[in-house]
MMTF fields as JSON, N, C-alpha, C and O atoms, coordinates in Angstrom:
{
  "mmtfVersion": "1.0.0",
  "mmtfProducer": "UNKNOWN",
  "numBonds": 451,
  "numAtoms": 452,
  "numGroups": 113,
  "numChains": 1,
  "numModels": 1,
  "chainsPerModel": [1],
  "groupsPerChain": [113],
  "chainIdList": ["A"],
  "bondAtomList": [4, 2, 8, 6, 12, 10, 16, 14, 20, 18, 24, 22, 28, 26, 32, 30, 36, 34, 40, 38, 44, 42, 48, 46, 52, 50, 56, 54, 60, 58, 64, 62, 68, 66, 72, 70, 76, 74, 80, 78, 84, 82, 88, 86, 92, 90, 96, 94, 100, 98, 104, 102, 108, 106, 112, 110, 116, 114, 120, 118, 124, 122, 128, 126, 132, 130, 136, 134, 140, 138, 144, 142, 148, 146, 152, 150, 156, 154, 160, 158, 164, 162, 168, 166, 172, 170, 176, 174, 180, 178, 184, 182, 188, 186, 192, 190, 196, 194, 200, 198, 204, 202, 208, 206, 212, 210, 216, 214, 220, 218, 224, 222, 228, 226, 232, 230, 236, 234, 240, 238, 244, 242, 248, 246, 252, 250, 256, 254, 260, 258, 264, 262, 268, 266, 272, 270, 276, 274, 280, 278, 284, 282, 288, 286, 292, 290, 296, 294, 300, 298, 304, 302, 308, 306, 312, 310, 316, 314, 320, 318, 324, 322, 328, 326, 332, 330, 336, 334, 340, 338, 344, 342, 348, 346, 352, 350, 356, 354, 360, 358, 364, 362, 368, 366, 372, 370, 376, 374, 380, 378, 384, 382, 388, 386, 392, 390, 396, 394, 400, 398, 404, 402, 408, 406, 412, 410, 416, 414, 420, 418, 424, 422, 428, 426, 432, 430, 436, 434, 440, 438, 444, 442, 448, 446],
  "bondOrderList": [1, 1, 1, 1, 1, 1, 1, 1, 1, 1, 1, 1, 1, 1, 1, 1, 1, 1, 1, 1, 1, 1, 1, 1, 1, 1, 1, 1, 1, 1, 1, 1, 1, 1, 1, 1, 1, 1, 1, 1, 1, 1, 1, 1, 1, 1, 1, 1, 1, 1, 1, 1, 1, 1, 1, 1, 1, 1, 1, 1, 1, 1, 1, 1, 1, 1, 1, 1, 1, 1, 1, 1, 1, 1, 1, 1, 1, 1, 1, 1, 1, 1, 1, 1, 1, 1, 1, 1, 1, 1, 1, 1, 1, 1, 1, 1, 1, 1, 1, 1, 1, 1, 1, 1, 1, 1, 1, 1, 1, 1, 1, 1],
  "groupList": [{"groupName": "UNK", "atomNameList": ["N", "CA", "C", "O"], "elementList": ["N", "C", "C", "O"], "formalChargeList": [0, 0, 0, 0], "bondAtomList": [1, 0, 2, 1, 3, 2], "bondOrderList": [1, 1, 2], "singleLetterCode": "X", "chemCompType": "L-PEPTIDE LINKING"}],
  "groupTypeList": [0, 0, 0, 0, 0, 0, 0, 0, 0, 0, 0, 0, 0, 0, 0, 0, 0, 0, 0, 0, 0, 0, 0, 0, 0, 0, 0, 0, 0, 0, 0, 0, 0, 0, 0, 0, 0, 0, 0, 0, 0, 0, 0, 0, 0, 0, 0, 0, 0, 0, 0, 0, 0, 0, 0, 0, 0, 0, 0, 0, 0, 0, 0, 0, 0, 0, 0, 0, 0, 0, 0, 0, 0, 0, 0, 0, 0, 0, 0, 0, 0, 0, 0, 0, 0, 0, 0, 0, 0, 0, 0, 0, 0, 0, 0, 0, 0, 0, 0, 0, 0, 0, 0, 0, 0, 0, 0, 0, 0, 0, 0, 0, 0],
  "groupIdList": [1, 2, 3, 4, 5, 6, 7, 8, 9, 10, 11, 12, 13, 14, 15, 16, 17, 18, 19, 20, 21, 22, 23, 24, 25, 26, 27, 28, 29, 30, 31, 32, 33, 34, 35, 36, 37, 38, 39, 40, 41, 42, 43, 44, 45, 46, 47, 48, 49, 50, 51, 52, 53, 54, 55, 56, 57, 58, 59, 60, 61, 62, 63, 64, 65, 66, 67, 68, 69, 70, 71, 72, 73, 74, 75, 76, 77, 78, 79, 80, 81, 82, 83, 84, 85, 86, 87, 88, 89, 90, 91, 92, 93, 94, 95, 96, 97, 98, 99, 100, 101, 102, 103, 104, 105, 106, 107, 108, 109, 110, 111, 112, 113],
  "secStructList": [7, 5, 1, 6, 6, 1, 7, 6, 6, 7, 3, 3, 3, 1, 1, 1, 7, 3, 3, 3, 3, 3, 3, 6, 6, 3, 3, 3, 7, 1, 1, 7, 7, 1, 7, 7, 7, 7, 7, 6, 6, 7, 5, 7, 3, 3, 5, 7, 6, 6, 1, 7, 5, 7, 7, 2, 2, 2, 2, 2, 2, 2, 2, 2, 2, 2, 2, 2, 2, 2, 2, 2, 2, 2, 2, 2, 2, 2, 2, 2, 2, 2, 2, 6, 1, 1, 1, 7, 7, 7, 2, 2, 2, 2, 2, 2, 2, 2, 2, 2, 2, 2, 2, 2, 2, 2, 2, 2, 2, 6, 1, 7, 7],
  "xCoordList": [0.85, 0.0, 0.902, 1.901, 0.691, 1.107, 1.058, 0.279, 1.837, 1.888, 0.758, 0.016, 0.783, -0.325, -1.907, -2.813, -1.777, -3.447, -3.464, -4.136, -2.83, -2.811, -3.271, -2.944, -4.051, -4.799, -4.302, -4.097, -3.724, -3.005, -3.301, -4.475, -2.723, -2.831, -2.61, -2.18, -2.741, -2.719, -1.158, -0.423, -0.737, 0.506, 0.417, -0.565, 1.891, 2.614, 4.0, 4.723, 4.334, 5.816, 6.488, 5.993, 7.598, 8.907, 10.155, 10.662, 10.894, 12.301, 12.281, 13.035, 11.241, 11.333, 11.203, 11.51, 10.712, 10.392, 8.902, 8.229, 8.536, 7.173, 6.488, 6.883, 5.885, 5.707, 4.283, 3.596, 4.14, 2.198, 2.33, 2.958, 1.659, 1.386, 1.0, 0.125, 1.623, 1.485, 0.868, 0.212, 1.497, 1.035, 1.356, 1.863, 0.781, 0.398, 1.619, 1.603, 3.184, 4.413, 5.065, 6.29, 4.727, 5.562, 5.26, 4.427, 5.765, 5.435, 6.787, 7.885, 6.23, 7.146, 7.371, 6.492, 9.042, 8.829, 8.38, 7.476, 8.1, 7.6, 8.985, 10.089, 8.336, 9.442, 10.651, 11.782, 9.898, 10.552, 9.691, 8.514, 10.593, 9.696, 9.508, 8.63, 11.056, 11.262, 10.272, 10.073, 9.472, 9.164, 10.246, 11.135, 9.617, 10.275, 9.801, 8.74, 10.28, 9.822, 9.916, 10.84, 8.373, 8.502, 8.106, 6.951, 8.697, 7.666, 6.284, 6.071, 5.43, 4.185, 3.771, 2.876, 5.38, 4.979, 5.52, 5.098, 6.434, 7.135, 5.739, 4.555, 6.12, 5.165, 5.411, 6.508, 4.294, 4.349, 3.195, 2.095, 3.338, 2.962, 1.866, 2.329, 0.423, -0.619, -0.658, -0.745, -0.571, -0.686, -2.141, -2.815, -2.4, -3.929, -3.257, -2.167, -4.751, -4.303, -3.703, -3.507, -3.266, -2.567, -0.805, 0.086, -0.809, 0.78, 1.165, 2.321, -0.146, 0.571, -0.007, -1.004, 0.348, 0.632, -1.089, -1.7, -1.717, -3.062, -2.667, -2.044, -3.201, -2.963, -3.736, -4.92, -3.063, -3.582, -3.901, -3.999, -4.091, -4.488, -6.069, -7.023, -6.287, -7.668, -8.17, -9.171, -7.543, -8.076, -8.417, -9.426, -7.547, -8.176, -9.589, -10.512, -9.351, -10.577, -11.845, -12.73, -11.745, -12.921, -13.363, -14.503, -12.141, -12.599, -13.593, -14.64, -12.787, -13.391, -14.617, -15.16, -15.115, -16.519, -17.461, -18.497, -16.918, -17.448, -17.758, -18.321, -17.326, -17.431, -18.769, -19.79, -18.192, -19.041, -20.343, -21.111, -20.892, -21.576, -22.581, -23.779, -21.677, -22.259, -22.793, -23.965, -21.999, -22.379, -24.06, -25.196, -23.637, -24.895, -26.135, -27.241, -25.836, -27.118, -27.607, -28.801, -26.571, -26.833, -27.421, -28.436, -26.888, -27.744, -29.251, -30.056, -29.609, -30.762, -31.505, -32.631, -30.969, -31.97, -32.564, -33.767, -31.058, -31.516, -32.949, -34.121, -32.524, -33.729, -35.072, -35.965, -35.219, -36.25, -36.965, -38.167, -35.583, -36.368, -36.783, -37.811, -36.026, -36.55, -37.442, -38.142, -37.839, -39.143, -40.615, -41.811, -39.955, -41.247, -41.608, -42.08, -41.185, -41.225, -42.255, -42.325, -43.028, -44.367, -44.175, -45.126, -42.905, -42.533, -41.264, -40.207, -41.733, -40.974, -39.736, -40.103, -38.753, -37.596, -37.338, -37.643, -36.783, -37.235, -36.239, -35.574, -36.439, -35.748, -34.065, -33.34, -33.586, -32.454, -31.556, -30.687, -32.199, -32.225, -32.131, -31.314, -32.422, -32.44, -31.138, -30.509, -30.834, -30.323, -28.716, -28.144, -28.618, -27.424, -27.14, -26.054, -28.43, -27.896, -27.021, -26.201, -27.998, -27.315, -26.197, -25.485, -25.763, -24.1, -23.185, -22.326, -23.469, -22.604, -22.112, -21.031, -23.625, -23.901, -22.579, -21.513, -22.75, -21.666, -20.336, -19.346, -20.281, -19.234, -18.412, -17.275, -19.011, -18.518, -17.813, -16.642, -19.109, -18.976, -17.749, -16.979, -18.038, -16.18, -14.821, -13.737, -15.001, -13.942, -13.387, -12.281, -15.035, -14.157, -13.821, -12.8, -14.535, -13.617, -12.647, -12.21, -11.867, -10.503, -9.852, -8.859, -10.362, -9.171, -8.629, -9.139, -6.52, -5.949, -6.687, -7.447, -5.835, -6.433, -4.963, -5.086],
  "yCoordList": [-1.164, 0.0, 1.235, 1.168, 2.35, 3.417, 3.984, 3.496, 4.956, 6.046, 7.167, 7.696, 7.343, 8.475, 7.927, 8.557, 6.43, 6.503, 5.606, 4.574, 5.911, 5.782, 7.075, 8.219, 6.723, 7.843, 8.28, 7.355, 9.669, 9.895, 8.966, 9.023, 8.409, 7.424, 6.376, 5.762, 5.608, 4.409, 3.666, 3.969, 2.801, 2.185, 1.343, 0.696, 1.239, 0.726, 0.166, 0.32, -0.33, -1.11, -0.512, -0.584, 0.023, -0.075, 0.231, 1.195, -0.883, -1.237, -1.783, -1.24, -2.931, -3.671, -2.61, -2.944, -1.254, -0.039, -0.266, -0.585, 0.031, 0.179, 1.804, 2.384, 2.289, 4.134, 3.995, 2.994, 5.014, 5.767, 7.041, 8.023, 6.917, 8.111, 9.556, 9.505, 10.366, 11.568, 12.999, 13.987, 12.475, 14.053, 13.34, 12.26, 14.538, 13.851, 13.101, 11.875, 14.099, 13.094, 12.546, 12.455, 12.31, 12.502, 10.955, 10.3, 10.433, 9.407, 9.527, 10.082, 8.927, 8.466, 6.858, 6.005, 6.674, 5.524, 5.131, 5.911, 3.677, 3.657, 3.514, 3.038, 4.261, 4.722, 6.014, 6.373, 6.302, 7.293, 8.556, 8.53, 10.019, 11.257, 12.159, 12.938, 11.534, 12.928, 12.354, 11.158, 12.996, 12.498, 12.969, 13.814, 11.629, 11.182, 11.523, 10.972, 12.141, 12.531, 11.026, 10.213, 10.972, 9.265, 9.721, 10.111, 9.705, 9.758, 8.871, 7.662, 10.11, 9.985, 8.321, 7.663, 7.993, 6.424, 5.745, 4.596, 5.841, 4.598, 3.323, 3.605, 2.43, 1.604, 0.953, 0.524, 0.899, 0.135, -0.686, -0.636, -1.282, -2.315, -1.912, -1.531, -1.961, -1.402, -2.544, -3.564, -2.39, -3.231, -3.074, -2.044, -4.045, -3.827, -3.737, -3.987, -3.174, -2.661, -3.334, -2.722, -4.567, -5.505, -5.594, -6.055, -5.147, -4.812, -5.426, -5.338, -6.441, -7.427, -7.25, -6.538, -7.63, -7.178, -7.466, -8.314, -6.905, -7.269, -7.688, -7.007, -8.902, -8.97, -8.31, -7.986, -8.164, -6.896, -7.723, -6.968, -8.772, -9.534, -9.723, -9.261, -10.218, -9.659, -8.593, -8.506, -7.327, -6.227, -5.611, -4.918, -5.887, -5.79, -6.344, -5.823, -7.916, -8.59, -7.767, -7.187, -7.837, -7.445, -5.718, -5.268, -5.021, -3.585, -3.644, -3.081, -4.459, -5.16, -5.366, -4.882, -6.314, -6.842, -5.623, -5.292, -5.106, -3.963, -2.548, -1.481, -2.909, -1.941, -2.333, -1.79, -3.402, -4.316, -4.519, -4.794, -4.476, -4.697, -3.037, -2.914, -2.066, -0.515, -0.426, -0.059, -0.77, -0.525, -1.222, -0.756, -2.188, -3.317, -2.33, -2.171, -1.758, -1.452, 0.148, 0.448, 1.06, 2.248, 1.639, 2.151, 0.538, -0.049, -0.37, 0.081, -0.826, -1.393, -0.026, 0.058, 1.076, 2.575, 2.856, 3.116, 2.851, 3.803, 2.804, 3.182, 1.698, 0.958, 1.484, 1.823, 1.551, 1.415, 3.103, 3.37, 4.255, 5.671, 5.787, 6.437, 5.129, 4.882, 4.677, 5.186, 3.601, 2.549, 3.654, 3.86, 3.939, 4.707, 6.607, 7.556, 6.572, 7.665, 7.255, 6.157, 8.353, 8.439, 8.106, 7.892, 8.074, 7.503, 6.693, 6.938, 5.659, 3.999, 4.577, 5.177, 4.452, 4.15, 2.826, 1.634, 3.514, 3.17, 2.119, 2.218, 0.864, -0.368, -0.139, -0.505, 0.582, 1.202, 1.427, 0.702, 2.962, 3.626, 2.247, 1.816, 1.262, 0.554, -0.575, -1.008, -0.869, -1.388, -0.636, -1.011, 0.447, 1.153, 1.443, 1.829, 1.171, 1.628, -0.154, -0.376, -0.929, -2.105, -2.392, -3.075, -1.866, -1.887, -1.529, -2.237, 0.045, 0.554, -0.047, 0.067, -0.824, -1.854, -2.453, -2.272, -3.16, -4.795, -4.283, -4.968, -3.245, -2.668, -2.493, -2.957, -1.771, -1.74, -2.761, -3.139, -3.2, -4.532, -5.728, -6.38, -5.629, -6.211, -5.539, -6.12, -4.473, -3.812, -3.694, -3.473, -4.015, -4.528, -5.506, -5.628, -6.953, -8.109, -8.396, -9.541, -7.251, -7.67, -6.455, -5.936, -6.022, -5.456, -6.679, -7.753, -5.893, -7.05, -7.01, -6.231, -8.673, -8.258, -8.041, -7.721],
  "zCoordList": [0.0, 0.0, 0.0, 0.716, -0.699, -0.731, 0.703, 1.521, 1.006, 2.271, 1.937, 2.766, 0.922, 0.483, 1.064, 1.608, 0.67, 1.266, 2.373, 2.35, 3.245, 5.022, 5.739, 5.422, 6.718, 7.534, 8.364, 9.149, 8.978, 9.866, 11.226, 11.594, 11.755, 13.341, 13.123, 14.099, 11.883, 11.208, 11.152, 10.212, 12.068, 11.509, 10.857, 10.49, 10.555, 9.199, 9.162, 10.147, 8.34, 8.471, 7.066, 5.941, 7.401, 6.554, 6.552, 7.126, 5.664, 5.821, 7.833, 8.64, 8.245, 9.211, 10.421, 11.566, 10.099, 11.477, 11.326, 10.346, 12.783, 12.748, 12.909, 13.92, 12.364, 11.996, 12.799, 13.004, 13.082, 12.868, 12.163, 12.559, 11.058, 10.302, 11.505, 12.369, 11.323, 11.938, 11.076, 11.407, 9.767, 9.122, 7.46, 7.156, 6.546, 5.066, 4.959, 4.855, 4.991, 4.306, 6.033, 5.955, 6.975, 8.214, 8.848, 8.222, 9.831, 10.656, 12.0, 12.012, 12.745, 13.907, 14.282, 14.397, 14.463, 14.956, 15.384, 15.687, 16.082, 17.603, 18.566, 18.303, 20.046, 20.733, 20.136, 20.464, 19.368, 19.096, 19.223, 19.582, 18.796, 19.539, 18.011, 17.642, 17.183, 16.086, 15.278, 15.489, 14.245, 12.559, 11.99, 12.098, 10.977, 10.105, 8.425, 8.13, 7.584, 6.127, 5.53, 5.529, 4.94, 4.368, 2.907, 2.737, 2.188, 0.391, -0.029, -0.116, -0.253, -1.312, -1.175, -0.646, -2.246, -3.138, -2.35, -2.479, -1.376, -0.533, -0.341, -0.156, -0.414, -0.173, 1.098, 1.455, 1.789, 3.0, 3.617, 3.067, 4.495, 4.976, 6.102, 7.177, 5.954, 7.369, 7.755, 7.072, 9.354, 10.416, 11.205, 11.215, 11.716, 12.273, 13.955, 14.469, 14.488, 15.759, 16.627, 17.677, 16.577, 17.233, 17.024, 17.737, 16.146, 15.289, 14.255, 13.841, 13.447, 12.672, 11.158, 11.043, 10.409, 9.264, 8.696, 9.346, 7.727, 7.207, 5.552, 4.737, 5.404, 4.13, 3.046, 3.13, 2.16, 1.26, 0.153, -0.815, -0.156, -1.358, -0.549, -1.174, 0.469, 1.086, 0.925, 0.214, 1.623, 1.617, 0.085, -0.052, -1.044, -2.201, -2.666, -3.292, -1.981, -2.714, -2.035, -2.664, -0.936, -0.162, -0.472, -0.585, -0.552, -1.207, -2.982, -3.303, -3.679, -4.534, -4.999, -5.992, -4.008, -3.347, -2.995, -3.572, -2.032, -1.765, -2.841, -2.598, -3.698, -4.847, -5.854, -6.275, -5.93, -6.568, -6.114, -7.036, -4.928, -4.469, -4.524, -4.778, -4.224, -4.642, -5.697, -5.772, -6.868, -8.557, -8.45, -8.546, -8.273, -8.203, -7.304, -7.823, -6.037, -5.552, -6.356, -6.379, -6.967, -7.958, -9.097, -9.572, -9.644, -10.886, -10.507, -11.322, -9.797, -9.098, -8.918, -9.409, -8.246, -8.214, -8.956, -8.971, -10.494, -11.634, -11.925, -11.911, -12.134, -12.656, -12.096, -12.872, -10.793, -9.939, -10.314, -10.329, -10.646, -10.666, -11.809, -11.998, -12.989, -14.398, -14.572, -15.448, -13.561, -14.334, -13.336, -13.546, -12.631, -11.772, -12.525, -11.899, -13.947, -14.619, -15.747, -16.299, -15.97, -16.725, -18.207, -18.959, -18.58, -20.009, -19.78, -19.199, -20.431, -20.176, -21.22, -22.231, -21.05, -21.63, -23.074, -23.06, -24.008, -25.333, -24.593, -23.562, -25.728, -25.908, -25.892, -24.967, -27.182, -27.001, -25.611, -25.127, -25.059, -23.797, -23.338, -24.151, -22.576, -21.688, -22.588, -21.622, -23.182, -24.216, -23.006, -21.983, -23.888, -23.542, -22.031, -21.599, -21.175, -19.799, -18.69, -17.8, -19.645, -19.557, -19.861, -19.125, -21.164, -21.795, -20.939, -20.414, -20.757, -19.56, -17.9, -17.321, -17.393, -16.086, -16.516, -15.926, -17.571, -17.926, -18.114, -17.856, -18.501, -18.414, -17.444, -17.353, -16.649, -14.81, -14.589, -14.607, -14.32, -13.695, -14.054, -13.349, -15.698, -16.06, -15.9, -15.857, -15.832, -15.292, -13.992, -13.498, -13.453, -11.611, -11.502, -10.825, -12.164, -12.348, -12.918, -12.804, -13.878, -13.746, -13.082, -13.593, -12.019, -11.237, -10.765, -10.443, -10.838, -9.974, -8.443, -7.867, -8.021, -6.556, -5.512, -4.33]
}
């Protein structure tokens, strides 16, 4: 995982230190007092509140899922505000709003995980 999208308080592991994000580019060891300037892209390692590492081939799938699962309940609205409108949507129109659905939707199945 990037340093950029860690939440300030949130630790993390790198190069075998354990940090808590303090500020956008900053962290502190642990047991330590100074920050530390970490870069943007450094990639590192979030630990769950116990200290141990979270696997991120999970946390993808399940962010994933969770995406997936959004598209799916916005697809389901449009349908529902569409269809509850005084002029039905030509064959086409519904044609194309479906295209776009499948679209998504394959594009979230091949995110890596």
């Amino acid at each position: 995982m990037k340093f950029s999208l860690l939440q300030i308080g949130q630790q993390f592991r790198l190069d075998g230190v354990i940090y808590t994000k303090s500020g956008p580019l900053q962290a502190v060891a642990e047991g330590a007092s100074s920050h530390k300037m970490i870069m943007r892209s450094a990639v590192v390692t979030l630990l769950d509140a116990g200290g141990s590492s979270q696997n991120s081939d999970e946390t993808s799938a399940l962010n994933r899922e969770r995406m997936q699962k959004a598209v799916a309940q916005y697809h389901e609205q449009c349908l529902a505000i569409v269809s509850s409108t005084a002029t039905p949507l030509s064959t086409e129109t519904n044609s194309q709003l479906e295209n776009a659905y499948r679209k998504i939707t394959a594009l979230l199945e091949s995110y890596p995980v």
